[in-house]
MOPAC internal coordinates of N, CA, C and O (Angstrom, degrees):
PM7 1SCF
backbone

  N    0.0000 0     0.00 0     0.00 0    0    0    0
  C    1.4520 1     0.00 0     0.00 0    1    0    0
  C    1.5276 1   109.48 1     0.00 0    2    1    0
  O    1.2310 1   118.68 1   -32.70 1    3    2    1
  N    1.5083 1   120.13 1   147.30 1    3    2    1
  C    1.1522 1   138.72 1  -169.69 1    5    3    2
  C    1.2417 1   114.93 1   -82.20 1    6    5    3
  O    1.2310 1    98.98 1     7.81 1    7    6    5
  N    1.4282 1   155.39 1  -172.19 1    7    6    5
  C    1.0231 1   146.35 1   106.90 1    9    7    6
  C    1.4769 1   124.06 1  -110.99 1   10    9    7
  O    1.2310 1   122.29 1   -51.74 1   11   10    9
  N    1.5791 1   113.21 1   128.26 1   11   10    9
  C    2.0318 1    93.99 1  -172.59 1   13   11   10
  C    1.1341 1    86.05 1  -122.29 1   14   13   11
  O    1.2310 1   133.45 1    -1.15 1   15   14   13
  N    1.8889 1    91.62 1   178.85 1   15   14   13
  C    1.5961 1   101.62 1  -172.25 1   17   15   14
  C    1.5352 1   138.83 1   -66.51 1   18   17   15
  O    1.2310 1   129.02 1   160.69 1   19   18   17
  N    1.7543 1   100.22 1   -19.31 1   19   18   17
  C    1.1703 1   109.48 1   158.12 1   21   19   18
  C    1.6622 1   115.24 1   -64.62 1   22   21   19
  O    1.2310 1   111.10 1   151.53 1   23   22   21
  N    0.9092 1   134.36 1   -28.47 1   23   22   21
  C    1.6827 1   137.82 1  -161.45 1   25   23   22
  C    1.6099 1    82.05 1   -68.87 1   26   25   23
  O    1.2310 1   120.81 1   111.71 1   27   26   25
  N    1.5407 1   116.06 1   -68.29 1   27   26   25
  C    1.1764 1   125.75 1  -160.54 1   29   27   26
  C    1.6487 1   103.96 1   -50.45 1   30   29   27
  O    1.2310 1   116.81 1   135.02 1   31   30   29
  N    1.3146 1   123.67 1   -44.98 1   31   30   29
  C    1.5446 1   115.74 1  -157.52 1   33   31   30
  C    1.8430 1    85.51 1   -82.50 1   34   33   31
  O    1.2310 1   114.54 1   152.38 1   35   34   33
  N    1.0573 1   127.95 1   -27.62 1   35   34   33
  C    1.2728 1   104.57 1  -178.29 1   37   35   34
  C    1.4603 1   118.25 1   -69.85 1   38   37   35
  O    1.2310 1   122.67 1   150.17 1   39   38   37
  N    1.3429 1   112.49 1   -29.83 1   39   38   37
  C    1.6741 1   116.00 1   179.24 1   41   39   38
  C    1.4182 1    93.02 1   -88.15 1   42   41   39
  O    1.2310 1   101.70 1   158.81 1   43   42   41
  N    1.1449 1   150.99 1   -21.19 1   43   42   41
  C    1.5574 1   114.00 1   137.99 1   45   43   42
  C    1.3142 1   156.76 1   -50.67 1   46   45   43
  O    1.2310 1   128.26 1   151.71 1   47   46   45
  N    1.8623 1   101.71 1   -28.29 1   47   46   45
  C    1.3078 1   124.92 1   141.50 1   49   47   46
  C    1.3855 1   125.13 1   -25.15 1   50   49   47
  O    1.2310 1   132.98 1    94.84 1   51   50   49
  N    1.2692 1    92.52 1   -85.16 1   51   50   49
  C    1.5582 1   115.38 1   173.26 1   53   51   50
  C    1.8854 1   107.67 1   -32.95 1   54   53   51
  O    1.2310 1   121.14 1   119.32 1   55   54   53
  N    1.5096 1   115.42 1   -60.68 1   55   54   53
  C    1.0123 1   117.03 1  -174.19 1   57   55   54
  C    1.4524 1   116.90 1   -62.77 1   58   57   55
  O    1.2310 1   117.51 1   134.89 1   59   58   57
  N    1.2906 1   122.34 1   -45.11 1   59   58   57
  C    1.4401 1   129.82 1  -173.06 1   61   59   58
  C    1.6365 1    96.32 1  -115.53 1   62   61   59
  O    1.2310 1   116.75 1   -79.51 1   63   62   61
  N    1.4709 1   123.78 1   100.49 1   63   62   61
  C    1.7539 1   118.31 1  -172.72 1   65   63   62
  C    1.5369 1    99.50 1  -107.92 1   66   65   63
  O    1.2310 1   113.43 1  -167.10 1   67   66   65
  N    1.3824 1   130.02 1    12.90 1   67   66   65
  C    1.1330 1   131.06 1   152.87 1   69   67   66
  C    1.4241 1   126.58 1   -93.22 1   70   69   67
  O    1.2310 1   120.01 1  -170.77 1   71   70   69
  N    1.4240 1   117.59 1     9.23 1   71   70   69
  C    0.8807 1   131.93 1   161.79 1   73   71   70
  C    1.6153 1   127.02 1   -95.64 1   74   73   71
  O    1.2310 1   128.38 1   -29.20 1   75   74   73
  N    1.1005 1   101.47 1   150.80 1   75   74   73
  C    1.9384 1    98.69 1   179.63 1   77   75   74
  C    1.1234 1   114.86 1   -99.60 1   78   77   75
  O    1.2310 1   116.12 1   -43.08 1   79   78   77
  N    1.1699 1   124.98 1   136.92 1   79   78   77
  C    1.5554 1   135.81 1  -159.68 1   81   79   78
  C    1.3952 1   100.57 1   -75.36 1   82   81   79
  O    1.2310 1   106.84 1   149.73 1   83   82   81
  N    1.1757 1   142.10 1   -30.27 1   83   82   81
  C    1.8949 1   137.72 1   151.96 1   85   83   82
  C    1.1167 1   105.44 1   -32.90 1   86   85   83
  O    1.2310 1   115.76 1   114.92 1   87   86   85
  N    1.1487 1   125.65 1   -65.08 1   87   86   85
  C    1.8057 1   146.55 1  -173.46 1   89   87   86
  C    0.9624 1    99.12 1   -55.54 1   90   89   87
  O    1.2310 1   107.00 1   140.53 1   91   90   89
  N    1.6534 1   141.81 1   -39.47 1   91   90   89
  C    1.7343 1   130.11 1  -150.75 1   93   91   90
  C    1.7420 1    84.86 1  -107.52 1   94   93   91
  O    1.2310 1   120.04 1   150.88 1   95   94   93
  N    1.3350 1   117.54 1   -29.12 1   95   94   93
  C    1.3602 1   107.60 1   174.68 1   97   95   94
  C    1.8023 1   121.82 1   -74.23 1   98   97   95
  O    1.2310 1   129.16 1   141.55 1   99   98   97
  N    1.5233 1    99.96 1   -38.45 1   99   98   97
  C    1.4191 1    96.00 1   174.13 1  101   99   98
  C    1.6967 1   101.05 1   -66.00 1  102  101   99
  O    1.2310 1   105.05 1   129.27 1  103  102  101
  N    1.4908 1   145.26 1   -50.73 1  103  102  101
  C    1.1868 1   137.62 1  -170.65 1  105  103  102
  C    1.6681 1   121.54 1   -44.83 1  106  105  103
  O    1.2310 1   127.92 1   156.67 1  107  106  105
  N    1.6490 1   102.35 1   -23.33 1  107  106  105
  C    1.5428 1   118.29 1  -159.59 1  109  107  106
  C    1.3866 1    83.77 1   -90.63 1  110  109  107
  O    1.2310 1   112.38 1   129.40 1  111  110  109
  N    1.1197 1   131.99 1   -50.60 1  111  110  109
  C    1.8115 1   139.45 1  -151.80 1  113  111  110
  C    1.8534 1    90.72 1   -78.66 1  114  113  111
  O    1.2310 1   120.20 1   132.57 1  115  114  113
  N    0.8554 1   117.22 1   -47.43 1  115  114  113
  C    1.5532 1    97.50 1  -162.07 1  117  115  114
  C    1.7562 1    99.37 1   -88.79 1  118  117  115
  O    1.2310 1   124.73 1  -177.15 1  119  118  117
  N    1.5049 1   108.53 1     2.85 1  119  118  117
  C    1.4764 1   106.89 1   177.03 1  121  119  118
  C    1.6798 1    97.05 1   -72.57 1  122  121  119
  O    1.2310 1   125.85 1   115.57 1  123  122  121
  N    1.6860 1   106.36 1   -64.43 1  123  122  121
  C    1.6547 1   102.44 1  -169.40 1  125  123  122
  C    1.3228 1   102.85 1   -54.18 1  126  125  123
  O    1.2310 1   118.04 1   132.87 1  127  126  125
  N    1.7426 1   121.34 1   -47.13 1  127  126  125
  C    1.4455 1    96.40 1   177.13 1  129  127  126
  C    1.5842 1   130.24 1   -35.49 1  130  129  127
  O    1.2310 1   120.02 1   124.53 1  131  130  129
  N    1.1697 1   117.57 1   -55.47 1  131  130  129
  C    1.2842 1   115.08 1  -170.39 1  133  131  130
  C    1.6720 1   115.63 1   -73.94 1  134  133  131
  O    1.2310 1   131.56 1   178.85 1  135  134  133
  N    1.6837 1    95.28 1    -1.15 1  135  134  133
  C    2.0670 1    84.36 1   179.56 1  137  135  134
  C    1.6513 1    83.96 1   -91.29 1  138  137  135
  O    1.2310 1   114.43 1   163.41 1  139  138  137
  N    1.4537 1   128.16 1   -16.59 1  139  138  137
  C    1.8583 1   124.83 1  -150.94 1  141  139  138
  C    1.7225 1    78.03 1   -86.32 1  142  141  139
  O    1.2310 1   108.06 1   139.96 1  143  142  141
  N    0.9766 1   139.91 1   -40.04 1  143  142  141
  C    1.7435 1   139.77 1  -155.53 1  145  143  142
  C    1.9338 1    87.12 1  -100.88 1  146  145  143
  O    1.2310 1   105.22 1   130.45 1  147  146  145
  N    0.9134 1   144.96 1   -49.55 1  147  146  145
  C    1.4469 1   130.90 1   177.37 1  149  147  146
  C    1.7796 1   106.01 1   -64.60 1  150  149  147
  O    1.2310 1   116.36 1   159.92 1  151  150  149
  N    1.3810 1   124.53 1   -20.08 1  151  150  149
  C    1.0453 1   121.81 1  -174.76 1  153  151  150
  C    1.5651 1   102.77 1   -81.73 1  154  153  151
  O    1.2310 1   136.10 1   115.60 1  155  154  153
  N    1.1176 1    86.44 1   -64.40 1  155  154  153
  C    2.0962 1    94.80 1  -175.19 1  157  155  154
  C    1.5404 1   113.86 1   -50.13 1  158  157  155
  O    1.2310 1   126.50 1   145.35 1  159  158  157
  N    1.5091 1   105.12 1   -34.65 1  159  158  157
  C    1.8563 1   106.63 1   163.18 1  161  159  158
  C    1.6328 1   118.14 1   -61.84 1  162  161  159
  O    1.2310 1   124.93 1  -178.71 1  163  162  161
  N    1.5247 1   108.13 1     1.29 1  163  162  161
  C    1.5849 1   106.36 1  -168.32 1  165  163  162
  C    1.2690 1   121.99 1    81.08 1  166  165  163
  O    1.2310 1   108.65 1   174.93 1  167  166  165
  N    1.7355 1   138.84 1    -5.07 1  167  166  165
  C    1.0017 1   136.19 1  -142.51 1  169  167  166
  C    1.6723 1    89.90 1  -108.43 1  170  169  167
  O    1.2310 1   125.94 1   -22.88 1  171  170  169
  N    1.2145 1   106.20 1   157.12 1  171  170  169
  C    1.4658 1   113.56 1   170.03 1  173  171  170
  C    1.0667 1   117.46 1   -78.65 1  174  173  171
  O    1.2310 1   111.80 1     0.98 1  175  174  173
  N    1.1814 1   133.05 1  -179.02 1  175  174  173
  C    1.6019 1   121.82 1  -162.43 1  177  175  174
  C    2.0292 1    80.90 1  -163.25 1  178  177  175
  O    1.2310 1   127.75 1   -77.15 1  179  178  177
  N    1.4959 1   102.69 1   102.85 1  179  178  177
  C    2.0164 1   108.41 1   162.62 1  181  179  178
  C    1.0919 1   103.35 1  -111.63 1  182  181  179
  O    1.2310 1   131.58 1   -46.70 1  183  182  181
  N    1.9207 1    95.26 1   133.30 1  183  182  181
  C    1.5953 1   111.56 1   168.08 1  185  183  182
  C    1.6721 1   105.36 1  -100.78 1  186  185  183
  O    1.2310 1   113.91 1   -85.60 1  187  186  185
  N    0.7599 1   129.13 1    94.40 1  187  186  185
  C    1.5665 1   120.67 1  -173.22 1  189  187  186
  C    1.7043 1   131.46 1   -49.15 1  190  189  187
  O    1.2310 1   126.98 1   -52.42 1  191  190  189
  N    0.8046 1   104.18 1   127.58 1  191  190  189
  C    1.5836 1   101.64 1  -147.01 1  193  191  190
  C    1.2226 1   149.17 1    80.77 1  194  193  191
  O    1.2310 1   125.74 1   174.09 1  195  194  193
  N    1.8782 1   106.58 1    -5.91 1  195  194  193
  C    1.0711 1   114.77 1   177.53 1  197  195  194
  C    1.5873 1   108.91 1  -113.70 1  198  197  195
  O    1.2310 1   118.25 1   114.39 1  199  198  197
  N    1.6389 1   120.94 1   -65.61 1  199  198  197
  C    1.1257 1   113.71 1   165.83 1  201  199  198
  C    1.7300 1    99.47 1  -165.75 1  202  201  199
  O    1.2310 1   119.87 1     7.48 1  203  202  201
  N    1.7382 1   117.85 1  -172.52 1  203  202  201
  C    1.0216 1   112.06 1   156.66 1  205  203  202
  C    1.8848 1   128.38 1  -104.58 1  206  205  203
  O    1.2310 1   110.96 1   -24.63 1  207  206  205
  N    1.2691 1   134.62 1   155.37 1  207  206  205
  C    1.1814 1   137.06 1   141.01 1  209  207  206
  C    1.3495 1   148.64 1   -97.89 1  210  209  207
  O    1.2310 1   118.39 1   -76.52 1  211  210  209
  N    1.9538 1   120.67 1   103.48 1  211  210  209
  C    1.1203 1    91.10 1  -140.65 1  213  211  210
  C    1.7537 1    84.12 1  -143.01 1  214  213  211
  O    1.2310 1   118.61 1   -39.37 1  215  214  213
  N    1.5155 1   120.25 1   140.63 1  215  214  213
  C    1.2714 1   103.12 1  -168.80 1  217  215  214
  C    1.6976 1   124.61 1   -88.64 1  218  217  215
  O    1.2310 1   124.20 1   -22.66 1  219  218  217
  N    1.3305 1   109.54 1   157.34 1  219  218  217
  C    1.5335 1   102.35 1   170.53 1  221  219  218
  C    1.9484 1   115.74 1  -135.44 1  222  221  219
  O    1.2310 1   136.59 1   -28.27 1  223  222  221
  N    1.2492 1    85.48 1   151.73 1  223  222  221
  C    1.4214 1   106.13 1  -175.85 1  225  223  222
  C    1.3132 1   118.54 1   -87.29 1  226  225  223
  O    1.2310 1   118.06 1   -75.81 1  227  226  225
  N    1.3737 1   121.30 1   104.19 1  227  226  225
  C    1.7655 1   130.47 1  -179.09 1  229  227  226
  C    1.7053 1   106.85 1   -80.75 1  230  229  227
  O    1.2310 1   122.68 1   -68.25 1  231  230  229
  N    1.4280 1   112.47 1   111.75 1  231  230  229
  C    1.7360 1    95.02 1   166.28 1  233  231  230
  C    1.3655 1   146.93 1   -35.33 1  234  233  231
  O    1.2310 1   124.43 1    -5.57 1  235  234  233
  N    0.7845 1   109.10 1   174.43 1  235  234  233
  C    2.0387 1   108.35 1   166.74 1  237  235  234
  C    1.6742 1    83.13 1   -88.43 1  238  237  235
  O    1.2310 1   128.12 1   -16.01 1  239  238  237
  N    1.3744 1   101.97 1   163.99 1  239  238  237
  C    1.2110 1   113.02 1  -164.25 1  241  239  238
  C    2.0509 1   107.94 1  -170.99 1  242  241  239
  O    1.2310 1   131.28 1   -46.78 1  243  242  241
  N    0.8118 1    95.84 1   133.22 1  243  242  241
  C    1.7575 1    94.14 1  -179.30 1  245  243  242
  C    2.0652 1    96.38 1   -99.07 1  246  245  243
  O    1.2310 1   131.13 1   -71.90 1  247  246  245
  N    1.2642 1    96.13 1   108.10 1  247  246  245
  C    1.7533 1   109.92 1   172.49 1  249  247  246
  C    1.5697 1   119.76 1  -113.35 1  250  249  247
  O    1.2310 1   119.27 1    -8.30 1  251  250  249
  N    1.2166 1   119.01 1   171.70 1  251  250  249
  C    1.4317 1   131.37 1  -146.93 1  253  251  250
  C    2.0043 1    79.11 1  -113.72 1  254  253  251
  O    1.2310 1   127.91 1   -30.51 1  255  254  253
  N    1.4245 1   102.37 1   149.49 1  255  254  253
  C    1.7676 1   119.56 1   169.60 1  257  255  254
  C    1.9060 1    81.65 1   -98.97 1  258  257  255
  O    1.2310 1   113.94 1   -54.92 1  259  258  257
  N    1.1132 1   129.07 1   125.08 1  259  258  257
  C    1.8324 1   128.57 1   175.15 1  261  259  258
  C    1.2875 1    96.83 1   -76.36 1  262  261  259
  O    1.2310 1   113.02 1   149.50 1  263  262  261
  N    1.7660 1   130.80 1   -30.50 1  263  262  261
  C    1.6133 1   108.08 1  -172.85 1  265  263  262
  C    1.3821 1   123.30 1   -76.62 1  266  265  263
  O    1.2310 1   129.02 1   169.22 1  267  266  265
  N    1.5863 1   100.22 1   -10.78 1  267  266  265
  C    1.7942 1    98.58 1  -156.41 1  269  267  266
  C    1.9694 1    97.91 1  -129.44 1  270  269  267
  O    1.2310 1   130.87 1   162.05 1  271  270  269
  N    1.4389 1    96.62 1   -17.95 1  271  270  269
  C    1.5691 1   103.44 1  -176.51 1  273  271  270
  C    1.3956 1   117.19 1   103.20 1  274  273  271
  O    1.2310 1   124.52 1   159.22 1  275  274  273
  N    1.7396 1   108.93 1   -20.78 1  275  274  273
  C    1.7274 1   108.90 1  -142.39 1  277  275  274
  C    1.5108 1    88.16 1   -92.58 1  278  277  275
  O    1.2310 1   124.37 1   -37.14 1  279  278  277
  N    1.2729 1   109.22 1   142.86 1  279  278  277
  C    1.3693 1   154.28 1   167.43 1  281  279  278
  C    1.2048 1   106.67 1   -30.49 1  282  281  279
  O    1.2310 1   110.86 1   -65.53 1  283  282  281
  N    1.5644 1   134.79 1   114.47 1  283  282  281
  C    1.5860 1   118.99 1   163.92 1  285  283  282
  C    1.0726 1   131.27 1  -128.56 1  286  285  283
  O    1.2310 1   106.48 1   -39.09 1  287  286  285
  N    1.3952 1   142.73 1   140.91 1  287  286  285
  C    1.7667 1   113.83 1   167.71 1  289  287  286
  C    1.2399 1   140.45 1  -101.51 1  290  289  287
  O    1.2310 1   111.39 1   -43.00 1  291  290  289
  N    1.3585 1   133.82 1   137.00 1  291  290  289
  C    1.2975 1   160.86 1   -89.39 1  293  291  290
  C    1.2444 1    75.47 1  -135.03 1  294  293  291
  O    1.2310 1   102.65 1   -37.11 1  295  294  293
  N    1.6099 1   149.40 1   142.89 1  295  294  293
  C    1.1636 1   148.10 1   105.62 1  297  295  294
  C    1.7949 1   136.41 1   -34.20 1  298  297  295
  O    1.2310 1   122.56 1   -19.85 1  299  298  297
  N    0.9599 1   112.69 1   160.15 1  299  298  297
  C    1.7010 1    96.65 1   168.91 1  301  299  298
  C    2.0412 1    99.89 1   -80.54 1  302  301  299
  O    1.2310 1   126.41 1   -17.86 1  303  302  301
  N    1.3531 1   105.28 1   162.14 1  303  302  301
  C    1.4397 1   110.39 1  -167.10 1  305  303  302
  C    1.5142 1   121.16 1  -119.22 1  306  305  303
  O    1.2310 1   109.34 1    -8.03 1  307  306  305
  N    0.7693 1   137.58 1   171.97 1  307  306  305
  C    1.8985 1   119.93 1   155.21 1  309  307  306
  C    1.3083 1    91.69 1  -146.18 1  310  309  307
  O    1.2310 1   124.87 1   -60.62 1  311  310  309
  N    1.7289 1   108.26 1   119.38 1  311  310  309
  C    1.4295 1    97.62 1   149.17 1  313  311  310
  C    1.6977 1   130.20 1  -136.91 1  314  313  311
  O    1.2310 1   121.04 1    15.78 1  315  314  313
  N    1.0153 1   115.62 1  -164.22 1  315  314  313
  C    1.8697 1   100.62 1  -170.31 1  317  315  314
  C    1.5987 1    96.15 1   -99.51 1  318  317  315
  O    1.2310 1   128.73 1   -28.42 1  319  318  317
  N    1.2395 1   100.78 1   151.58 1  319  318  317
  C    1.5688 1   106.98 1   167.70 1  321  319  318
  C    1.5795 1   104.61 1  -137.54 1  322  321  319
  O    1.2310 1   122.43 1   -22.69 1  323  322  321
  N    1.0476 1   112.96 1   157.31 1  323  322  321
  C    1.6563 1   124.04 1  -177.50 1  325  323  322
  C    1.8891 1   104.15 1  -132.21 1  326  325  323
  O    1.2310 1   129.12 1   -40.61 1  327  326  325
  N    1.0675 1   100.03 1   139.39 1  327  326  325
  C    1.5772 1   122.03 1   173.10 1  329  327  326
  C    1.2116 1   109.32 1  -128.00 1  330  329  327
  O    1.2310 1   127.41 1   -50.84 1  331  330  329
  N    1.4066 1   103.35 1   129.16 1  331  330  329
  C    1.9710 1   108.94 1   175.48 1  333  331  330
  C    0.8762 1   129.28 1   -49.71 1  334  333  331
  O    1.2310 1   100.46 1    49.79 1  335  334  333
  N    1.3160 1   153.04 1  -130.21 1  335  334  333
  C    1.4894 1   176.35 1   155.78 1  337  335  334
  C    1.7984 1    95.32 1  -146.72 1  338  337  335
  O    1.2310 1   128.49 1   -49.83 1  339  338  337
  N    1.4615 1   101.25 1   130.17 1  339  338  337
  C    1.4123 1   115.57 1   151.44 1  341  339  338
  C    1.6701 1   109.67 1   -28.08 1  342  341  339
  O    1.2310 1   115.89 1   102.84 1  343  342  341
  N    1.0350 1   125.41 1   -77.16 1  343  342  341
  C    1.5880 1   145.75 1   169.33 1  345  343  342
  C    1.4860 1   111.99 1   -20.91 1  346  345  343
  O    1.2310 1   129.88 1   122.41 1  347  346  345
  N    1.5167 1    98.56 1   -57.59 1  347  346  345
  C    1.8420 1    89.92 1  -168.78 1  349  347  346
  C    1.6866 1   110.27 1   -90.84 1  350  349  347
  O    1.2310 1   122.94 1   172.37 1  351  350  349
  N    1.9488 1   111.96 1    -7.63 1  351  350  349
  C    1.3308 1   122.58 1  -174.90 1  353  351  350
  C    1.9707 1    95.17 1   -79.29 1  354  353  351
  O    1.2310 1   121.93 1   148.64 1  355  354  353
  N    1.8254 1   113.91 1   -31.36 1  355  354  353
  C    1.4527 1   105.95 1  -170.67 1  357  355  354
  C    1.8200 1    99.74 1   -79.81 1  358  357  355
  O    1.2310 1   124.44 1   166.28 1  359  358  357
  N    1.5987 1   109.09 1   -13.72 1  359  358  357
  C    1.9358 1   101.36 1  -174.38 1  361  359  358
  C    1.4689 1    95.37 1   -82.24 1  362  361  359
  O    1.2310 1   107.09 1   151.05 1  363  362  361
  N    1.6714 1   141.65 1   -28.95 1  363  362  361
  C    0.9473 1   117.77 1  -125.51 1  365  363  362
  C    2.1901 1    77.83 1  -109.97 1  366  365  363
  O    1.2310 1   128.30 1   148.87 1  367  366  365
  N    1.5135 1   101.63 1   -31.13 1  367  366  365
  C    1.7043 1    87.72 1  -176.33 1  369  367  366
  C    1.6023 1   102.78 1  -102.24 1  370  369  367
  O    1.2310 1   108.88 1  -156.10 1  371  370  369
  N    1.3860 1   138.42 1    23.90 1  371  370  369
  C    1.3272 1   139.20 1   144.26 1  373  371  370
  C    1.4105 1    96.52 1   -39.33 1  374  373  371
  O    1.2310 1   123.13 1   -13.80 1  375  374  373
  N    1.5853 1   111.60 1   166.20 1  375  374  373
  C    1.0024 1   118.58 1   175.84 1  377  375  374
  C    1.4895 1   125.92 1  -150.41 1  378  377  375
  O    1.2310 1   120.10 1   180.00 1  379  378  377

């Protein structure tokens, strides 16, 4: 099972029902904004207790196509990686 962003703003709903679901959506949007703008600055981004997000840089690189053999080149890359928290790795394999 998935979780999307609507799922999420509704179980915020639910949690806070004096709130207006515009409001819990604008709060959610300028949240990822600010991890998407701390990311692209390079900066790590800790949720405490939950995990970190923090980006990394893949080289340029000369790689193989596996169907045909032929030779290609690889750009340099950036991508995000996430690491748990101790905490949410002991909730998630409890049993």
């Amino acid at each position: 099972m998935s979780v999307s962003k609507s799922d999420l703003i509704k179980q915020l709903k639910l949690i806070y029902p004096n709130l207006l679901k515009k409001d819990l959506l604008k709060v959610f949007n300028i949240f990822l904004d600010e991890v998407k703008i701390a990311l692209k600055n390079n900066e790590r981004v800790e949720l405490r207790g939950w995990g970190i997000f923090y980006q990394k840089t893949q080289k340029e690189r000369n790689s193989r196509n596996p169907k045909t053999g032929e030779r290609v080149y690889t750009p340099e890359k950036k991508n995000i990686n996430f690491k748990m928290s101790k905490e949410l790795f002991k909730k998630i394999n409890e049993e």
